[in-house]
DRENKOL-744855 format. One record per residue: residue number from 1; x, y, z of N, C-alpha, C in turn. Coordinates in Angstrom, 3 decimals, always signed. Layout:
REM residues N
{NUM,{X,Y,Z},{X,Y,Z},{X,Y,Z}};
...
***
This chain:
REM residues 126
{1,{-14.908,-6.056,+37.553},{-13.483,-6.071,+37.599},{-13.046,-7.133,+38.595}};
{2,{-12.355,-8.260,+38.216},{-11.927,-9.088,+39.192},{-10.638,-8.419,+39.881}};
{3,{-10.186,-9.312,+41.386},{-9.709,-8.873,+41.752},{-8.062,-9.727,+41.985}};
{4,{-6.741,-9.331,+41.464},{-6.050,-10.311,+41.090},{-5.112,-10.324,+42.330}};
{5,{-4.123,-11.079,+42.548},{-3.487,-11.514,+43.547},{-2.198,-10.791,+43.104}};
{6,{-2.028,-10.314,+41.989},{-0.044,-9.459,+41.957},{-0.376,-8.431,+42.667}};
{7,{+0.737,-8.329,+43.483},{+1.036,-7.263,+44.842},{+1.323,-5.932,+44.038}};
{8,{+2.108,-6.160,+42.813},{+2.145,-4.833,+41.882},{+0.705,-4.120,+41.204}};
{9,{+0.097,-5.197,+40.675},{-0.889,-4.403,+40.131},{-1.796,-3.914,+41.239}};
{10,{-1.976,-4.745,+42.407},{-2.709,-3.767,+43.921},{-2.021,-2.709,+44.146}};
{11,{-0.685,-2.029,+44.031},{-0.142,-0.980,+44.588},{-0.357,-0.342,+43.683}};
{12,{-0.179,-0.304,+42.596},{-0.819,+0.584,+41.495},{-2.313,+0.990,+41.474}};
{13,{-3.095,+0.344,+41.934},{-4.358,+0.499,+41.723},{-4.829,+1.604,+42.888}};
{14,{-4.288,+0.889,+43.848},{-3.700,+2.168,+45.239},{-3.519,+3.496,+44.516}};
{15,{-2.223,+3.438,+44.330},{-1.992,+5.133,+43.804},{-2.349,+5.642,+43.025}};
{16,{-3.210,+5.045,+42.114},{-4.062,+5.577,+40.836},{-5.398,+6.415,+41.894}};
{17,{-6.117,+5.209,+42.740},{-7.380,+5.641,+43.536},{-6.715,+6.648,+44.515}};
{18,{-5.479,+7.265,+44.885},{-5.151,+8.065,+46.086},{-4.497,+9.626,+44.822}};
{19,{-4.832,+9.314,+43.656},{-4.263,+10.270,+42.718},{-5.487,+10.642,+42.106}};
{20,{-6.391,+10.091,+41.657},{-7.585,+10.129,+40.837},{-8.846,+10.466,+42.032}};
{21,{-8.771,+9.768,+43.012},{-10.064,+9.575,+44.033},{-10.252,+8.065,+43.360}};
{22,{-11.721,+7.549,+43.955},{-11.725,+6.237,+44.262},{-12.730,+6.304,+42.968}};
{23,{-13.197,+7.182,+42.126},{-14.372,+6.986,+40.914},{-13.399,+5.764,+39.741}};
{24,{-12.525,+5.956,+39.697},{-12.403,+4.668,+39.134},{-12.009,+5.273,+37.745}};
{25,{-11.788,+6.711,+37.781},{-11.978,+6.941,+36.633},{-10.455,+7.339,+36.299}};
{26,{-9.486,+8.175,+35.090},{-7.908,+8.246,+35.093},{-8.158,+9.306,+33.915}};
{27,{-7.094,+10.145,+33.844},{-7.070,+10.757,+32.646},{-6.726,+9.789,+31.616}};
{28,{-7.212,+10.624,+30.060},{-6.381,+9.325,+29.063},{-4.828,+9.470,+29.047}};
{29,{-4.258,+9.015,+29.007},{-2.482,+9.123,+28.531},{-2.139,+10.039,+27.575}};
{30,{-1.738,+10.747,+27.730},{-0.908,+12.247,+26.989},{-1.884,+13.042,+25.917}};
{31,{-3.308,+13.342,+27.231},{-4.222,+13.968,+26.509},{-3.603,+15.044,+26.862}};
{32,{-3.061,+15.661,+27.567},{-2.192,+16.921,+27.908},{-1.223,+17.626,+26.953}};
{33,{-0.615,+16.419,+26.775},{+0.276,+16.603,+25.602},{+0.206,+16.931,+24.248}};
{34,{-1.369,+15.894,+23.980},{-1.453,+16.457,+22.477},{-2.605,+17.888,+22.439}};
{35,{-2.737,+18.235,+23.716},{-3.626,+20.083,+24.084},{-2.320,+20.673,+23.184}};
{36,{-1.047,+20.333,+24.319},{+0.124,+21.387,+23.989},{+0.473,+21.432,+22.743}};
{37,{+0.779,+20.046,+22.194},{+1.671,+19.713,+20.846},{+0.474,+20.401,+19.467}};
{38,{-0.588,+20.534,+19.739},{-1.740,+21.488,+19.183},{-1.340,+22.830,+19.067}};
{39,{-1.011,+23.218,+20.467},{-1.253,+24.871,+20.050},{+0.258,+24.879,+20.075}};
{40,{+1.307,+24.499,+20.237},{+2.516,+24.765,+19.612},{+2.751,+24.871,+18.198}};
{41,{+2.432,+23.763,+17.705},{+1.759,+23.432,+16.380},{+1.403,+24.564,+15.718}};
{42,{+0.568,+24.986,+16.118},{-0.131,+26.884,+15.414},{+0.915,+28.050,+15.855}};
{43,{+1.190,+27.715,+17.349},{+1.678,+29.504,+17.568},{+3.069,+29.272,+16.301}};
{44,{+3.757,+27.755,+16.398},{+5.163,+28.253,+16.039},{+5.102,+27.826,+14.530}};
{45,{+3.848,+28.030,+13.832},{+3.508,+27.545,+11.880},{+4.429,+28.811,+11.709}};
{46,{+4.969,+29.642,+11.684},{+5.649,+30.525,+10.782},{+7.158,+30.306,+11.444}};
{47,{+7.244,+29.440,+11.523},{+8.765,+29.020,+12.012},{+9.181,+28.334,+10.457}};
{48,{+9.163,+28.641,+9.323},{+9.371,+27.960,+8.055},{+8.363,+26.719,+8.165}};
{49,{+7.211,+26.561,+8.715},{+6.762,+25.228,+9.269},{+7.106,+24.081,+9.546}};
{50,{+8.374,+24.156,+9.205},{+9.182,+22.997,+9.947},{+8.869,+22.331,+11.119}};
{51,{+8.420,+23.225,+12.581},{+8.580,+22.987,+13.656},{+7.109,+22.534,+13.936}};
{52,{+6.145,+23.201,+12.755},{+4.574,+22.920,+13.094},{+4.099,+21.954,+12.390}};
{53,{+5.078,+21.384,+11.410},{+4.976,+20.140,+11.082},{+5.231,+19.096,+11.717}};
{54,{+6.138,+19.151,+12.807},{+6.460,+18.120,+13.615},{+5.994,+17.984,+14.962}};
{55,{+5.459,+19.109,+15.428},{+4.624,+19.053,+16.466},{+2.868,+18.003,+16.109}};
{56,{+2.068,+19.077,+14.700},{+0.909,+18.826,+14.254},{+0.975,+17.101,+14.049}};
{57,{+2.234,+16.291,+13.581},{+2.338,+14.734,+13.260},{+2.420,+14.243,+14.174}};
{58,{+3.163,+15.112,+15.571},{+3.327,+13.887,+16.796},{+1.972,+14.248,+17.520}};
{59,{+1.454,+15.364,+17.316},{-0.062,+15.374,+18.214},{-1.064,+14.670,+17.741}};
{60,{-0.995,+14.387,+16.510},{-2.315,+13.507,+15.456},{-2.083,+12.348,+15.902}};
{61,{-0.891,+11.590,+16.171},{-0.435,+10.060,+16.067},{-0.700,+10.135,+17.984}};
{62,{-0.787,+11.046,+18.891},{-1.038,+10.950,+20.069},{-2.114,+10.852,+20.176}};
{63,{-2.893,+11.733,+19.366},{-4.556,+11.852,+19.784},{-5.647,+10.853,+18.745}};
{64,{-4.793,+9.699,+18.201},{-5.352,+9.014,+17.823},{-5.427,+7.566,+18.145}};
{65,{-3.843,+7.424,+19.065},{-3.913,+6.503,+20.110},{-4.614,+6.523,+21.171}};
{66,{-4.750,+7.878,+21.593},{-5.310,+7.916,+22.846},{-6.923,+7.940,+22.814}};
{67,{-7.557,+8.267,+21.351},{-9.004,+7.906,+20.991},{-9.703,+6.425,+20.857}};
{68,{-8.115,+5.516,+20.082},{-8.493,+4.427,+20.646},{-8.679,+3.590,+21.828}};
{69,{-7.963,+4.390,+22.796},{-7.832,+3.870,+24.118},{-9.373,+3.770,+24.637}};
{70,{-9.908,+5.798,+24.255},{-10.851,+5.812,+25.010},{-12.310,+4.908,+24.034}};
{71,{-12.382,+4.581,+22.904},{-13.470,+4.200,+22.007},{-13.345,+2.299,+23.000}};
{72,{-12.094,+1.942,+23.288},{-12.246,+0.702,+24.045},{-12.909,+0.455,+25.337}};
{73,{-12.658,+1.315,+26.282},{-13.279,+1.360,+27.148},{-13.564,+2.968,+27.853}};
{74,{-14.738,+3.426,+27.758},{-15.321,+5.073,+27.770},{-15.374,+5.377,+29.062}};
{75,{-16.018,+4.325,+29.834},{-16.231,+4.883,+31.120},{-14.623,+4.873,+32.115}};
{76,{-13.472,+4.202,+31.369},{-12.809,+4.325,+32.566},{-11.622,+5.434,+32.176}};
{77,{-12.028,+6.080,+31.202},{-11.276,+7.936,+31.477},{-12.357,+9.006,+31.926}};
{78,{-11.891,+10.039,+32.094},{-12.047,+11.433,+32.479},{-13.069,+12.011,+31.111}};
{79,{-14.227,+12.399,+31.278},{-14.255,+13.342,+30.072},{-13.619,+14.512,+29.558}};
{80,{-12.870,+15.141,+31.144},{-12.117,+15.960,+30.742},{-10.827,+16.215,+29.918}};
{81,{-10.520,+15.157,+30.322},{-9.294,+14.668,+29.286},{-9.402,+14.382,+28.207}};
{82,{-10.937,+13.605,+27.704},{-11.093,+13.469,+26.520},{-11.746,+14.638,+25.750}};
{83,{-11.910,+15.768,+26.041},{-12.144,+17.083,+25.838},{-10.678,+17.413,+25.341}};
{84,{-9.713,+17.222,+26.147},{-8.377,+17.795,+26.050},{-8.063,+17.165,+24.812}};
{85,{-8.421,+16.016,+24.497},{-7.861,+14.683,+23.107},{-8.457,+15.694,+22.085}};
{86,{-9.638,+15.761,+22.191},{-10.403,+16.342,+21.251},{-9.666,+17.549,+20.452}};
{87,{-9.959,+18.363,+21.618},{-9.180,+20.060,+21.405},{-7.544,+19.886,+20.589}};
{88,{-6.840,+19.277,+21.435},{-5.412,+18.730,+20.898},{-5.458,+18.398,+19.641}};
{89,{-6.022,+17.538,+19.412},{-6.128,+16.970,+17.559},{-6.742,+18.172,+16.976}};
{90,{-7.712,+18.690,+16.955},{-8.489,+20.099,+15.685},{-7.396,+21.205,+16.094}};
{91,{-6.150,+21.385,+17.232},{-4.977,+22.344,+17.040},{-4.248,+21.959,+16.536}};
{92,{-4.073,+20.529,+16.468},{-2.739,+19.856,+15.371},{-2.836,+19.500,+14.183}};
{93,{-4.643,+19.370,+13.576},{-4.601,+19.853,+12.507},{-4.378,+21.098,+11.728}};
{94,{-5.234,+22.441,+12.650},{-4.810,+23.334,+12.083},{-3.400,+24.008,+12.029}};
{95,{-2.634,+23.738,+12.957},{-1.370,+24.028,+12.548},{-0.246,+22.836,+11.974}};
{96,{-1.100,+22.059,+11.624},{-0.808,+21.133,+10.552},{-0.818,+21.840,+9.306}};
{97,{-2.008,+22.281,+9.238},{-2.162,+22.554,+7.543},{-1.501,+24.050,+7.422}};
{98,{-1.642,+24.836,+8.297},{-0.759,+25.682,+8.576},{+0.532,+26.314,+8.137}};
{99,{+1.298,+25.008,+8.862},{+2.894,+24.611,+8.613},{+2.843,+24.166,+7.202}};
{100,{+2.356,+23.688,+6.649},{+2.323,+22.879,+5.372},{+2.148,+24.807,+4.266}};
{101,{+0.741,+24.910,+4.330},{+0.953,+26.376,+3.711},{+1.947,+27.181,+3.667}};
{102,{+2.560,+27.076,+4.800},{+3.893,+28.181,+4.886},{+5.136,+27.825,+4.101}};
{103,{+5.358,+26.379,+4.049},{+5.885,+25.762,+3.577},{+6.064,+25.652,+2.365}};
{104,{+5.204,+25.490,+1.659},{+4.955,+25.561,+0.694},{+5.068,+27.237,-0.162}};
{105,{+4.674,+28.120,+0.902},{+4.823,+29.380,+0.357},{+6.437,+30.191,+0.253}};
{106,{+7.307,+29.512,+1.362},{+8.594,+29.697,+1.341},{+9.422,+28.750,-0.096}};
{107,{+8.663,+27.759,-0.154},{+9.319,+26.937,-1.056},{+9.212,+27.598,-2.682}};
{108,{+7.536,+28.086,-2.638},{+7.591,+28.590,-4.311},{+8.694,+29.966,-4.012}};
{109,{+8.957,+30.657,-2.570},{+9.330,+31.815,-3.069},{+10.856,+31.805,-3.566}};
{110,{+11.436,+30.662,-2.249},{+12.691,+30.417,-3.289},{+13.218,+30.284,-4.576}};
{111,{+12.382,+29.497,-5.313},{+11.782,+29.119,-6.627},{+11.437,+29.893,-7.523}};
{112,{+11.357,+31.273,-7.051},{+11.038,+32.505,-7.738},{+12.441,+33.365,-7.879}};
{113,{+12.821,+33.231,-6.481},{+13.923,+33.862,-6.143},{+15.497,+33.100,-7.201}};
{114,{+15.203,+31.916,-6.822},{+16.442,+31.310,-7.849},{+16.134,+31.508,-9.677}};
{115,{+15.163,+31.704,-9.826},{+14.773,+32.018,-11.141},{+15.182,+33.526,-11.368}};
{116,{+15.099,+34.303,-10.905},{+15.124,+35.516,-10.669},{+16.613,+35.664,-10.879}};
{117,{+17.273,+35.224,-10.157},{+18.755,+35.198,-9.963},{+19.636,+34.616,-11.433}};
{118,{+19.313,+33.299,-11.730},{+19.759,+32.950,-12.899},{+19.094,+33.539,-14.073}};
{119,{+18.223,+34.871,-14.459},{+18.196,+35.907,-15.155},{+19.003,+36.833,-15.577}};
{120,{+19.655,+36.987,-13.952},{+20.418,+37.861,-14.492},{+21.866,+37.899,-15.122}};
{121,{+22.384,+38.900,-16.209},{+23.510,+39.144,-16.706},{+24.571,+39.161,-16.300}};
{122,{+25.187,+38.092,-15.094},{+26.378,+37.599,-14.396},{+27.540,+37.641,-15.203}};
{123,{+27.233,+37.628,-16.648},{+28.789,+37.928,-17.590},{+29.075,+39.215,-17.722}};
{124,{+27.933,+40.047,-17.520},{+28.720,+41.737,-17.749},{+28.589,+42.061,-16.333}};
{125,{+28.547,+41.967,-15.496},{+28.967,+42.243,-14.170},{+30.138,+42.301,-12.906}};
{126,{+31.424,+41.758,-14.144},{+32.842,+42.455,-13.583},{+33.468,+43.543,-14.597}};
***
């Protein structure tokens, strides 16, 4: 690692080593986030899946940036964090597919339900 002369990127490098310790090492960027946006993702799939659809898309598109981060250079994150990447994405798939099932199961039932409805004998009913 050379060592550069901007006074910004030295103060940063500072508070990274006085936040991290001096291993050199950092969490990945919003491996935290896509833990959470995972299991939100699942607990809230029976929300019409609406809500676990939009969690499960923003945690996939997080934890796939942040895989490329770490496939570029490995040694300078956390494994723990990349544990967290890991975990995050297989919760945002499953309440990916989840939300999507539910979805789909509210959708045929409407679909049943409006069929159901235009059956019935609405002309002899005043």
């Amino acid at each position: 690692m050379e060592n550069s002369n901007n006074p910004n990127e030295e103060k940063i490098n500072q508070q990274i080593n006085q936040q991290f310790g001096n291993s050199g090492q950092i969490p990945i960027p919003n491996s935290t986030a896509v833990l959470v946006l995972g299991i939100v993702s699942i607990a809230l799939c029976w929300c019409y899946g609406i809500v676990a659809l939009t969690c499960g898309i923003i945690g996939l598109v997080l934890a796939n940036k942040g895989k490329a981060l770490y496939d570029a250079n490995p040694t300078a994150y956390t494994l723990a964090s990349f544990n967290n990447l890991k975990g995050g994405k297989i919760c945002s798939i499953i309440g990916l597919s989840l939300g999507a099932l539910y979805l789909i199961f509210v959708i045929v039932y409407l679909v049943i339900l409006g069929t159901a409805f235009t059956m019935l004998p609405w002309q002899n009913l005043h």
